[in-house]
C-alpha positions as CSV (number, residue, x, y, z in Angstrom):
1,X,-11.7,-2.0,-12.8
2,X,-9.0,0.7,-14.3
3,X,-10.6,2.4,-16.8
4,X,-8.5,3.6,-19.9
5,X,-7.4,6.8,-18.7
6,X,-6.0,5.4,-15.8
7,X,-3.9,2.6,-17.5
8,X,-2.8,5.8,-20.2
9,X,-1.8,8.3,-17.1
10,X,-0.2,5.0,-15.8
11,X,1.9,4.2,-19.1
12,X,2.7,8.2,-19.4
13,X,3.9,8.5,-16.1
14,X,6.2,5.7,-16.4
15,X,7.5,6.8,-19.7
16,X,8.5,10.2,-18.5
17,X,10.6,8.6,-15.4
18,X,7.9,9.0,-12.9
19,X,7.8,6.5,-10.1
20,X,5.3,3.6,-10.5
21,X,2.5,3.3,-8.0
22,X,2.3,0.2,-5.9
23,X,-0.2,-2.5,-7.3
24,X,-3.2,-3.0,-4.9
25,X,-4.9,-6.4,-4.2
26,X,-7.7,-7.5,-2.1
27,X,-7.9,-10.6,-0.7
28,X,-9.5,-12.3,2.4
29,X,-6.7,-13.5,3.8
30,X,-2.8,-12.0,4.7
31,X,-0.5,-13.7,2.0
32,X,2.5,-15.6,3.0
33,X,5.3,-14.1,1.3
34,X,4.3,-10.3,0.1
35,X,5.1,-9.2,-3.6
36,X,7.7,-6.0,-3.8
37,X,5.5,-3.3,-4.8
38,X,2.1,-4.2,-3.7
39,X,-0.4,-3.5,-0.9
40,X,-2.6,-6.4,0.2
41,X,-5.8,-5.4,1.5
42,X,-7.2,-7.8,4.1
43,X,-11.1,-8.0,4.3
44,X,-14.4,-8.2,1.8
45,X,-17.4,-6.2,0.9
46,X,-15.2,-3.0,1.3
47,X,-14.0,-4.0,4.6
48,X,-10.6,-4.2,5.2
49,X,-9.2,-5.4,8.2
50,X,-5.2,-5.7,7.7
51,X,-2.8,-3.9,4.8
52,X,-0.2,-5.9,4.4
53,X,3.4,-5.3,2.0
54,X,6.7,-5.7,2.0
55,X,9.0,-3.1,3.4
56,X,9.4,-1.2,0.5
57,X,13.0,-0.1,1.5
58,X,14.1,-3.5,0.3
59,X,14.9,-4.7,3.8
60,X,12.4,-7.7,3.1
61,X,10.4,-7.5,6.0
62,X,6.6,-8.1,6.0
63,X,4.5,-5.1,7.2
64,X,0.9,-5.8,8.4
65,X,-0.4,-2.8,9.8
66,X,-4.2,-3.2,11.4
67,X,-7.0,-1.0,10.1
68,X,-9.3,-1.7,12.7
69,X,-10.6,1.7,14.7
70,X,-10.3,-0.2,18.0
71,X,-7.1,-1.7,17.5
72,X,-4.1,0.9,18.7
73,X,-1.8,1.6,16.3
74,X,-4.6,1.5,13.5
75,X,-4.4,3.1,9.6
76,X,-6.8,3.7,7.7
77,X,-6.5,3.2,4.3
78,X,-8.3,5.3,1.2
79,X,-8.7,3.3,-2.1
80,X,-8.8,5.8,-5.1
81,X,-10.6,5.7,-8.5
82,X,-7.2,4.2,-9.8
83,X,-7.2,1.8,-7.5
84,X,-4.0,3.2,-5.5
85,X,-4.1,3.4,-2.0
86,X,-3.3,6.0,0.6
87,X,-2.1,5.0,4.2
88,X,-2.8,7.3,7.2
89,X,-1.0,7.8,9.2
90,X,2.7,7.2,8.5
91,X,4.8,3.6,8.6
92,X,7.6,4.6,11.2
93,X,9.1,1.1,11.8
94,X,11.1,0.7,15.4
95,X,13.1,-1.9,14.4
96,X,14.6,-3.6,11.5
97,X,15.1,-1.3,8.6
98,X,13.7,1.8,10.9
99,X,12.4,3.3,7.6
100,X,10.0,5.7,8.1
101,X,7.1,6.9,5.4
102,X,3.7,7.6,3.8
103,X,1.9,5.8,1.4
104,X,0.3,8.7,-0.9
105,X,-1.7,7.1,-4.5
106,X,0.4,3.9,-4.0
107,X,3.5,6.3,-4.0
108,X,5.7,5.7,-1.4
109,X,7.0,9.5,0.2
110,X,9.9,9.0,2.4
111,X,10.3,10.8,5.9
C-alpha cells in the first residue's frame, strides 16, 4: 500500500510538471492488451516471472521481457517503497519502434 507521503510527493511532482511514474500491477497472468503507462508484473508471493507494458514510445507494441535468471535476455526488476519499479538492464528493442531505454522509479530515461 502507498503510504501518504508517497501519494503527496506523487501529487507535488505532478503539479510542478514532473513526469508521472508508471503505475505498477501484479498479476498472475500476462494481460491481453497492456494499459499506457503501466508495468505488469507476472508471478506471486514476490515472484515475478514476466514484466510486461506497452511500448512506452506510443508505437503500441506489447513488451514482455522475462525476469527469469536462466532465461537469456533476462531483467531483473526492483520494486520500491512507492511501488515504482526499476528495470535492469535497458529495453533496446530491434525492431518495430527501435526505441531504446531504462525504466528508473517507473520513470522512463531515454537512450
Amino acid at each position: 500500500m502507498i503510504s501518504l507521503v508517497s501519494r503527496l510527493w506523487r501529487k507535488i511532482r505532478t503539479s510542478l510538471g514532473y513526469p508521472k511514474p508508471f503505475r505498477t500491477q501484479i498479476r498472475e497472468e500476462i494481460p491481453d492488451s497492456c494499459e499506457f503507462e503501466t508495468i505488469y508484473l507476472i508471478g506471486e508471493d514476490g515472484n515475478y516471472w514476466f514484466a510486461a507494458m506497452q511500448c512506452p514510445c506510443g508505437c503500441g507494441a506489447k513488451i514482455q521481457l522475462s525476469l527469469l535468471s536462466d532465461d537469456k535476455p533476462s531483467w531483473t526488476a526492483t520494486v520500491h517503497r512507492d511501488e515504482t519499479v526499476s528495470l535492469h538492464p535497458s529495453v533496446w528493442r530491434k525492431v518495430g519502434c527501435k526505441s531504446h531505454y531504462w525504466f528508473k522509479r517507473g520513470l522512463v530515461r531515454w537512450c
